[in-house]
Steps between C-alpha positions, in 0.01 A plus 500: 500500500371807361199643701258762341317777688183523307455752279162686470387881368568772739109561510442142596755476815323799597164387470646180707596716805241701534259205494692312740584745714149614542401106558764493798346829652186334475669160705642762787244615497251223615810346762331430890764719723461632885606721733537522855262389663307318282681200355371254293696138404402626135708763469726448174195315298362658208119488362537225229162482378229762516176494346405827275191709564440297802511676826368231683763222368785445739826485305700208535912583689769310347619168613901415520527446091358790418636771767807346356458550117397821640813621644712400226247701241555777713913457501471484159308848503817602769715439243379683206400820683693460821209628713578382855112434520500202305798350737348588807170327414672209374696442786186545739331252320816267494540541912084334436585240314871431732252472818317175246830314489568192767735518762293288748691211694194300435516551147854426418424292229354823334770780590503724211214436354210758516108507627274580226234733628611646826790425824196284672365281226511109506677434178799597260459546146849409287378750191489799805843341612658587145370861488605573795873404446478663182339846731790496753784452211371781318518673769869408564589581150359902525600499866781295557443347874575229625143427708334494165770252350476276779131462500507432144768189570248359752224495258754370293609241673205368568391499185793276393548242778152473689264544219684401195657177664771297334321413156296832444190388541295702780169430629299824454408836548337512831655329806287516742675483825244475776382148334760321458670660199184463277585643137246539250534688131715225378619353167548668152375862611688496827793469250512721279420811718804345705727543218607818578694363820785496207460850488544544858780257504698702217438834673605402909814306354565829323561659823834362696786280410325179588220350233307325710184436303583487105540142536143455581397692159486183294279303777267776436505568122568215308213292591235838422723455175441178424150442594321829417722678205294401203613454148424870406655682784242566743451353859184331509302407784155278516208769556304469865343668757736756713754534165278759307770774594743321346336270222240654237236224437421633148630657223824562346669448863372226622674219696805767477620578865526813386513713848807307526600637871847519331555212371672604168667778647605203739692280215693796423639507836576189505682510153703823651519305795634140406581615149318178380373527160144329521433805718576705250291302260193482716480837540546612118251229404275675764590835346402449157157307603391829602606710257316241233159618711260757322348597825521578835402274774179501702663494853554887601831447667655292183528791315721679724707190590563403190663844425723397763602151302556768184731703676714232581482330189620800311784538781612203419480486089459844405187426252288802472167301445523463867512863530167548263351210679545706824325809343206344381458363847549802698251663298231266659694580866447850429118470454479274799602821737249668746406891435586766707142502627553113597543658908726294696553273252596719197853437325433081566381249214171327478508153410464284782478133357367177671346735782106528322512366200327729239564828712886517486452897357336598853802431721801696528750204507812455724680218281388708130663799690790403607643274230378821228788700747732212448455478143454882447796605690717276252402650215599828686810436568781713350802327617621165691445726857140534440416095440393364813520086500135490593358228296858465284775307413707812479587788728685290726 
């Protein structure tokens, strides 16, 4: 199979760096670090969510999911300018999220997976579990050791015999272990932003001789296939309270899970993956759904995630309305970015959805930041060197 690097002006990749580059200054920038002798257990989190023109608000640190995402927008920033900043943070914030995942004797049943918030909460969250895998194999992939690898397996692994089970069907986001193994967040939303666990499965298994998770890929994907792939491409998803992030209730959108969490960039992987050709089809259908749209979506962090869909769509066919698709949305990414004179905070993107409703343009946000790296650094890229496999079905 043919793979395409995407093509785009000179001007344009160059307009790309510098914006993401200055966004992952900005994310260094704003990491919690100590020195001797003042320690804190904080040390590696980043501020994910700081009010604007508010002295008085105190930002919010990031929790295992996004110190994660974090780290691998920042690898993707190592990549493309090979500034041993980026790494250094990323792997700081990676030993964070390491000290999250369960090794307790008590806890066997849950070895792997990760705490959501911080090493001394009472609960696991499975979406946090998935970022975190994909964090430490990212790392592997720039750095190459084994520690990383292996903690990525043990997420893994749990992922495909504790949580998934034997038929695929799991029993929610949260676990929470102090009470019994309570879940809660269950049913069609806890399934869809679990989708990417293909993603995860494609990428570990791509790393060593033995595939020890691809087989799992179709207990994952084919039943988000069948029940929420609609008739014209898009995954759609029943609008309600906690989704808004995800799910536009109005306009041209809505109902579309359109902050897919990977999802489409998911079926690809599994397509590459187990070479099955529904996969394939999903993902096209998906494809051309949103290049039928004559607008962008509400959500702040759709815009730049959907750039990352783009990029792998025109990977993998080579049609350039994928690459004019990605323009017109990094136009809007571009106007999302903080000023010089934004203080701590300049380089990041505003946009912080399902936070305040109504005020999204007041917050520098974490997630609008670091998927606009993602995204950004792909259109970038020069050559196959500079693609990292954040967020892709390629690069790996």
């Amino acid at each position: 199979m043919k793979v395409y690097l995407p093509e785009f002006k000179a001007s344009f990749r160059k307009k790309a760096r510098s914006s993401l580059l200055r966004a992952a200054d900005s994310i260094v920038r704003q990491q919690v670090t100590h020195e001797w002798p003042h320690w804190t257990a904080d040390a590696g989190r980043y501020k994910g969510i700081v009010k604007l023109n508010d002295k008085s608000s105190r930002p919010l640190l990031t929790i295992t999911w996004t110190a994660a995402r974090a780290a691998q927008a920042l690898l993707s920033a190592y990549k493309l300018s090979g500034k041993d900043e980026y790494l250094n943070s990323a792997e700081l914030a990676m030993r964070w999220v390491g000290g999250n995942q369960i090794f307790e004797p008590e806890l066997a049943h849950l070895r792997g997976a990760f705490k959501e918030e911080y090493q001394h909460t009472d609960h696991i969250a499975a979406r946090d579990s998935v970022e975190a895998v994909q964090g430490f194999i990212n790392l592997h992939a720039v750095k190459g050791d084994s520690v990383s690898l292996e903690r990525a397996r043990e997420g893994a692994r749990w992922l495909a015999k504790q949580y998934l089970g034997k038929d695929g069907a799991y029993p929610g986001i949260y676990i929470y272990f102090r009470e019994n193994d309570r879940v809660s967040v269950c049913g069609d939303f806890s399934r869809l932003i679990m989708a990417v666990s293909t993603l995860v499965f494609a990428q570990v298994d791509s790393f060593g001789k033995k595939k020890e998770f691809s087989s799992k890929i179709p207990a994952v994907m084919d039943s988000v296939l069948d029940d929420f792939l609609a008739e014209d491409g898009s995954f759609r998803l029943a609008f309600s309270k906690g989704v808004g992030h995800h799910v536009p209730s109005s306009g041209e959108f809505k109902g579309a899970f359109v902050n897919d969490d990977g999802l489409g960039i998911s079926a690809i992987a599994a397509w590459r993956a187990l070479g099955r050709k529904k996969y394939l089809d999903a993902a096209l259908a998906n494809g051309a759904w949103w290049l039928s749209k004559n607008s962008l979506p509400p959500t702040y962090s759709s815009i730049p995630s959907a750039i990352l869909f783009f990029m792998d769509l025109y990977r993998l066919t080579g049609d350039k309305n994928y690459l004019s698709k990605s323009e017109e949305y990094a136009a809007r990414v571009f106007e999302l970015q903080l000023p010089s004179d934004a203080g701590e905070c300049r380089g990041a993107f505003m946009g912080e959805d399902g936070w305040d409703p109504g005020h999204e343009e007041e917050y520098a946000s974490m997630r609008t930041t670091i998927y606009s790296i993602m995204a950004l650094s792909k259109i970038a890229a020069e050559k196959d060197s500079q693609w990292n496999l954040a967020y892709s079905a390629f690069g790996y």
